[in-house]
VMD Tcl script that draws the C-alpha trace (Angstrom):
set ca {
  {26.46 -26.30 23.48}
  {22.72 -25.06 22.17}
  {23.22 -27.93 19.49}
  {22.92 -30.80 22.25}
  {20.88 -29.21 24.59}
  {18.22 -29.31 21.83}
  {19.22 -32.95 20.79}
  {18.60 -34.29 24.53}
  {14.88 -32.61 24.18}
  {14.51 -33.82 21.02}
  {15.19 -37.50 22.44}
  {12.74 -36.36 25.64}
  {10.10 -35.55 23.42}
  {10.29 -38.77 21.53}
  {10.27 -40.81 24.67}
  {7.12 -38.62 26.05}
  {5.21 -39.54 22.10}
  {6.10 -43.29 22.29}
  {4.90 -43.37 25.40}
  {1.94 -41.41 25.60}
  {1.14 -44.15 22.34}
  {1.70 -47.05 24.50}
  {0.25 -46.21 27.08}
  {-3.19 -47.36 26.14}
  {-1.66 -51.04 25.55}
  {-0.28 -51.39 28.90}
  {-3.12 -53.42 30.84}
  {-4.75 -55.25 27.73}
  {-4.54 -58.83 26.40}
  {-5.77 -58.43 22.54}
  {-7.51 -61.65 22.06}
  {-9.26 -62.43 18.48}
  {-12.32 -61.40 19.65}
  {-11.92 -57.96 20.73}
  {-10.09 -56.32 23.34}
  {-10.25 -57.32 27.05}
  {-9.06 -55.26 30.23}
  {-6.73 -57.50 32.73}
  {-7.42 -57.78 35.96}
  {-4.93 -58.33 38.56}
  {-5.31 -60.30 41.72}
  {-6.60 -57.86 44.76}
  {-5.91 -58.93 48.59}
  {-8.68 -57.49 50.93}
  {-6.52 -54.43 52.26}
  {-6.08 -53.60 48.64}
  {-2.70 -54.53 47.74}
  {-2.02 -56.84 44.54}
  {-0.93 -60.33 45.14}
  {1.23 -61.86 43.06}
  {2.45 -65.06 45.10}
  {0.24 -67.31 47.05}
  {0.54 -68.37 50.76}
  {2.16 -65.81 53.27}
  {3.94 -62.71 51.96}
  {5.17 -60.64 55.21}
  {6.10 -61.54 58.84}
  {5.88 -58.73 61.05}
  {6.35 -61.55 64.25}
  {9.74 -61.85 63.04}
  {11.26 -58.22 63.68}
  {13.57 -58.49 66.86}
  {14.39 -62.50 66.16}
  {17.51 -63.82 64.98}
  {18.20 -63.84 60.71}
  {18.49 -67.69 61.42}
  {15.35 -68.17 62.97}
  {13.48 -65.89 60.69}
  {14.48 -67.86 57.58}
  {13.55 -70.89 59.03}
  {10.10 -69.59 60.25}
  {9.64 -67.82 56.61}
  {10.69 -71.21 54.69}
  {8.43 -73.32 56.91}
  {5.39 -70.76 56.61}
  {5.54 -70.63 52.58}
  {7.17 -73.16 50.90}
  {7.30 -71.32 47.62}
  {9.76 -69.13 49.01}
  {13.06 -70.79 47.88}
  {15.66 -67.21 48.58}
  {15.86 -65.85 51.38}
  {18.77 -63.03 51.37}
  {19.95 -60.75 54.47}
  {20.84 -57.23 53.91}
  {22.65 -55.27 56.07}
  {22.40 -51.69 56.76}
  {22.88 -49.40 53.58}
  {22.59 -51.93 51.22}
  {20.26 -51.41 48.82}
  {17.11 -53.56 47.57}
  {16.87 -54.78 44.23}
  {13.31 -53.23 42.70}
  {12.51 -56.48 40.40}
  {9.76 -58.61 42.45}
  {10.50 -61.87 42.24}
  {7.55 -64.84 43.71}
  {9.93 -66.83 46.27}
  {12.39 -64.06 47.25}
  {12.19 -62.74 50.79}
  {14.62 -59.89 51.94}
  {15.99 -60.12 55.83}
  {16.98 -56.54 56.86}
  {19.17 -57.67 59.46}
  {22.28 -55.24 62.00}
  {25.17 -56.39 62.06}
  {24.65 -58.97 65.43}
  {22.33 -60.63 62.54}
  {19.13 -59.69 64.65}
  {16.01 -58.53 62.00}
  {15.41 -55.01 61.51}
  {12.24 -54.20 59.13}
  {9.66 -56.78 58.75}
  {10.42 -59.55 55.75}
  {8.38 -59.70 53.11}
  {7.87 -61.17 49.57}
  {9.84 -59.30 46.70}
}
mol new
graphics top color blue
foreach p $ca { graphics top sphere $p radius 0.5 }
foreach p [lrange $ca 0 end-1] q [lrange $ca 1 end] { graphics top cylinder $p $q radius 0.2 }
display resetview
């Protein structure tokens, strides 16, 4: 039992090394030049923006799942998926540009306001 108790730290303490070495190559682009810091896309309240045009619709909470996707659809064009979720089902955690969620009850009404992910 002591034997692979000390093999899972073992592997912990690797993964806490590698990382703790990678860590400082996360947010750089090594160019020939030299090394230069990215810089991701700000929105004024401070949240990053990957995809352009509209990303949330707070107007939509209350409305039917139908007449949210249309609304969404017609408001960005990029968005090209728009999935319902019912209660308990979970969210995927991947953001993809074009993918709106619709937390909808079961009378297909939306719950939580839709946004870009």
């Amino acid at each position: 039992m002591e034997g692979k108790s000390m093999l899972k730290l073992s592997h912990v303490l690797a993964f806490l090394l590698l990382a703790s070495l990678f860590q400082s190559l996360m947010a750089r682009d090594l160019i020939s030049d030299g090394i230069e810091v990215l810089q991701l896309p700000v929105e004024n309240d401070g949240e990053f923006v990957f995809c352009p045009g509209k990303l949330s619709w707070p107007e939509l909470v209350g409305k039917s799942a139908e007449y949210a996707r249309e609304v969404i659809q017609k408001e960005n064009s990029l968005v090209h998926d728009v999935r319902f979720l019912f209660p308990g089902m979970f969210k995927p955690f991947d953001y993809v540009c074009g993918r709106v969620f619709l937390v909808v009850d079961f009378k297909l009404i939306v719950q939580i306001t839709p946004s870009m992910g």
